[in-house]
C-alpha positions as CSV (number, residue, x, y, z in Angstrom):
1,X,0.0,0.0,0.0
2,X,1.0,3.2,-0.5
3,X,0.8,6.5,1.7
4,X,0.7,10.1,0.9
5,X,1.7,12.6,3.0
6,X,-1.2,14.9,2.4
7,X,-3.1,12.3,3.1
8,X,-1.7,11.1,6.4
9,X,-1.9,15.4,7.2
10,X,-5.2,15.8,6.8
11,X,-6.2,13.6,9.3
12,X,-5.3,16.7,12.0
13,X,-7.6,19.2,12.5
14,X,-7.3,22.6,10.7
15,X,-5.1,23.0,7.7
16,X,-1.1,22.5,8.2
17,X,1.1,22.8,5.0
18,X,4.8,21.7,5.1
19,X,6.4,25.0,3.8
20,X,9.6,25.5,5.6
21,X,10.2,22.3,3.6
22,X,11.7,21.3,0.1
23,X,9.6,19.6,-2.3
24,X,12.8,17.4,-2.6
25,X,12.5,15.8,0.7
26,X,8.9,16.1,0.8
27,X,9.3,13.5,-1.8
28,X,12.0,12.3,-0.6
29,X,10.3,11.0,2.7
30,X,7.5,10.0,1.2
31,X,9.0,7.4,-0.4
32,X,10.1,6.0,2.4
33,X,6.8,5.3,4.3
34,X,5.9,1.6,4.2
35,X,3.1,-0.3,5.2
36,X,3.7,-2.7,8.4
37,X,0.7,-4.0,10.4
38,X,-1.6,-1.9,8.0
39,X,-0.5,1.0,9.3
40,X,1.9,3.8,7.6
41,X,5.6,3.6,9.2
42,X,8.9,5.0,8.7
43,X,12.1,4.9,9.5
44,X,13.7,7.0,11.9
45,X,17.0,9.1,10.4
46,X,18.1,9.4,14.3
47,X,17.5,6.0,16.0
48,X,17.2,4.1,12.5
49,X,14.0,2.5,14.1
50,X,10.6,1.9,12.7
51,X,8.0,4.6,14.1
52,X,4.3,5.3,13.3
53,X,4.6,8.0,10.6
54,X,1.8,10.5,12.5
55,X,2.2,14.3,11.4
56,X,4.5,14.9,14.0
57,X,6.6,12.4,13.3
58,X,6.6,13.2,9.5
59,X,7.5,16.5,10.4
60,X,10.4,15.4,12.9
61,X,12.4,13.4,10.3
62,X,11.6,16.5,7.8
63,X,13.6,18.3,10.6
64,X,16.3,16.0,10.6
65,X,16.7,15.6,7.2
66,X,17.0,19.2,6.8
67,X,19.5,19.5,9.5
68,X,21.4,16.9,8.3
69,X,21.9,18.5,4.9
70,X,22.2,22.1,5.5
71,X,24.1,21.5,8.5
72,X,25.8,18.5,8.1
């Protein structure tokens, strides 16, 4: 199965948009969201362990990816 992000979003009340955010790793993470139990998961850039991929989540490893790259 696959996930979207807007899709997993707009299951939050009132409207959140991920603009501080390149479409780039928008996509990027995205693509890594899998399906395990029926349920969308990810894996974390920090621990390297699967987690739930619920909006905070999504935008935690958005975080991290973006730190990683413009900070190294």
């Amino acid at each position: 199965m696959s996930y979207k992000i807007h899709e997993i979003l707009k299951n939050v009340n009132g409207k959140y948009e991920l603009t501080l955010f390149t479409n780039k790793n928008i996509d990027w993470l995205e693509k890594q969201i899998f399906d395990k139990g029926g349920k969308p998961y990810l894996k974390c850039l920090g621990s390297d362990k699967d987690r739930p991929a619920k909006p905070e989540e999504i935008v935690r490893q958005l975080w991290i990816k973006k730190i990683i790259e413009e900070y190294h």
